[in-house]
N, C-alpha and C positions, 0 to 999 in steps of 0.2 A: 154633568152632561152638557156637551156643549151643541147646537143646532145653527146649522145652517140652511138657508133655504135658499139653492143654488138657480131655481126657475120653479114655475109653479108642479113640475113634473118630475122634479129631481131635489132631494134632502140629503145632508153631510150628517150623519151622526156620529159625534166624538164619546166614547164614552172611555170614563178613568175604569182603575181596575176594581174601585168599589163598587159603583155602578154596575162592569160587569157582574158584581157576584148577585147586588141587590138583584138586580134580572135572570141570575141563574142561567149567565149565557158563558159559555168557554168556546173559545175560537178552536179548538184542537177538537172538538167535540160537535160542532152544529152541526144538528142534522134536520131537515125541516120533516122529513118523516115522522117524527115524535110530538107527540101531543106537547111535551113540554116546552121546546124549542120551537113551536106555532104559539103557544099559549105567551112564553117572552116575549117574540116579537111583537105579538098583538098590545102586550101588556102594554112594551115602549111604545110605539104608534101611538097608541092611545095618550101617552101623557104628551107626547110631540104634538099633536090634534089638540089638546087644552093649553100648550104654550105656545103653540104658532099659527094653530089654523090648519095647519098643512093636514089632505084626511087622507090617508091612501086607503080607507076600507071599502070605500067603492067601485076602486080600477082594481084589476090584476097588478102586482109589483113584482119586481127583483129587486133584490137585498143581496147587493156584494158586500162583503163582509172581510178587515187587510186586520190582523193584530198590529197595536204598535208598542215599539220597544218599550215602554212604563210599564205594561202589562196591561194595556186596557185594548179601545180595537177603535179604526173608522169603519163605519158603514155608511154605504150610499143608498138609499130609498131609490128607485123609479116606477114612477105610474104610467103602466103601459097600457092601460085603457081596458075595455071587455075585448077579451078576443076570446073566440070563440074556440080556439086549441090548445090541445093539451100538451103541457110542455114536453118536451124530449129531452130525456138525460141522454147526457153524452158519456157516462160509466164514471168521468172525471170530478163528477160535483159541481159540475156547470150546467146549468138545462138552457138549453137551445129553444126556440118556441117552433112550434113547427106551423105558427103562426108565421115566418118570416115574410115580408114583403117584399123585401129587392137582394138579390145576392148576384155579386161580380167578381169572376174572373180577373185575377195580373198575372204579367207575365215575370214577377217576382216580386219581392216586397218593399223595392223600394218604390215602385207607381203608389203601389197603396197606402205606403207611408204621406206619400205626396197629397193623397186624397184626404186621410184623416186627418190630417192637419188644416184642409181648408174647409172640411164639414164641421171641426169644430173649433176655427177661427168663424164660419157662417154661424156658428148658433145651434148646431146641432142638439139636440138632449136625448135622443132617442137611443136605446138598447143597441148593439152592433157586437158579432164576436168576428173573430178573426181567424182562421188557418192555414196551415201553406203546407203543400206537397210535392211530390217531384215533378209535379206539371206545371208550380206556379203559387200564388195565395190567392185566398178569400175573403170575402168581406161580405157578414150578412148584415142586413141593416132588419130589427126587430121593429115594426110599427111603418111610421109613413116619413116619407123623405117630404120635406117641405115644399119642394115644386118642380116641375119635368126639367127645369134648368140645372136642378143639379143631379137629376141622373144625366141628362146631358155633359155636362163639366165630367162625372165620374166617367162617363162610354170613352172619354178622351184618353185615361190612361188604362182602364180594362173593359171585358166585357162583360154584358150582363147576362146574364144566365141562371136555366130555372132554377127557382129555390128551393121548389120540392126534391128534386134530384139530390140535391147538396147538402138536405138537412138529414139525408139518412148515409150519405157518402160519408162527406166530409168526419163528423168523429169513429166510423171504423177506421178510415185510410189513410187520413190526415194529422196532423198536431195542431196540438191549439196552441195557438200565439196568445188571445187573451181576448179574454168574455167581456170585456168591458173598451176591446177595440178601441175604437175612435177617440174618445178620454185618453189612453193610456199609449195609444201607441202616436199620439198628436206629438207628443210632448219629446220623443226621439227625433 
């Protein structure tokens, strides 16, 4: 098992494909609904919390979870703090928080490409998914955006608009581009 501690808020988890079995995790199979698959998770956490410090039992987390070709998988930890709502599944196996704090309007996806690449050249670590529809993409930001200056920079190439509207919209009406946004679509 290999660990990274990417910010005090976000953890790399490598794991080989012995590992996965010792943990009883299979990527084709996670379901956090199962006692079993709460019960691995916790189990890793816990040995990451004795080798790094790192404790996510205290905040609420997301755990994206990518298999890689050896057979083994990464996972990413994020500590998104107590919020006080209860996640929203999107039917896709992505939960949404219907905690969302900032959600913006493009008028396609290439402004918002242009944005996630400078939230996470700024430092960004915060949760973010992404959707586009025939009117345009989205970009929900899950937690707190570091300062009015950069929702300011973002109102430059779209607009902001309510996030409660758009956490029960966007996954009937839309596609998801990708739960892990900002990370994932910086790097195009």
């Amino acid at each position: 098992m290999e660990l990274i501690i990417i910010n005090d808020r976000k953890l790399k988890i490598t794991l080989s494909e012995s590992d996965m079995k010792e943990y009883d995790i299979d990527c084709g199979t996670v379901d956090y609904s199962r006692t079993e698959t709460r019960r691995a998770f916790w189990s890793l956490l816990d040995e990451v919390k004795h080798r790094t410090g790192f404790d996510a039992a205290s905040d609420r987390v997301y755990i994206q979870i990518y298999p890689s070709r050896e057979g083994g998988c990464e996972m990413y930890v994020t500590k998104l703090g107590t919020m006080p709502d209860e996640p929203y599944d999107t039917g896709e196996g992505v939960s949404v928080s219907a905690g969302v704090k900032k959600a913006f309007a493009f008028p396609g996806t290439g402004p918002m490409l242009r944005v996630c690449r400078q939230l996470e050249s700024s430092g960004f670590c915060g949760t973010s998914a992404a959707y586009s529809t025939d009117d345009g993409a989205f970009l929900l930001i899950l937690g707190n955006l570091k300062s009015d200056s950069t929702v300011a920079f973002i109102s430059e190439f779209g607009d902001e608009v309510d996030p409660d509207r758009l956490v029960n919209l966007l996954p009937e009406h839309g596609t998801l581009i990708s739960d892990n946004a900002v990370a994932a679509l910086s790097r195009l």
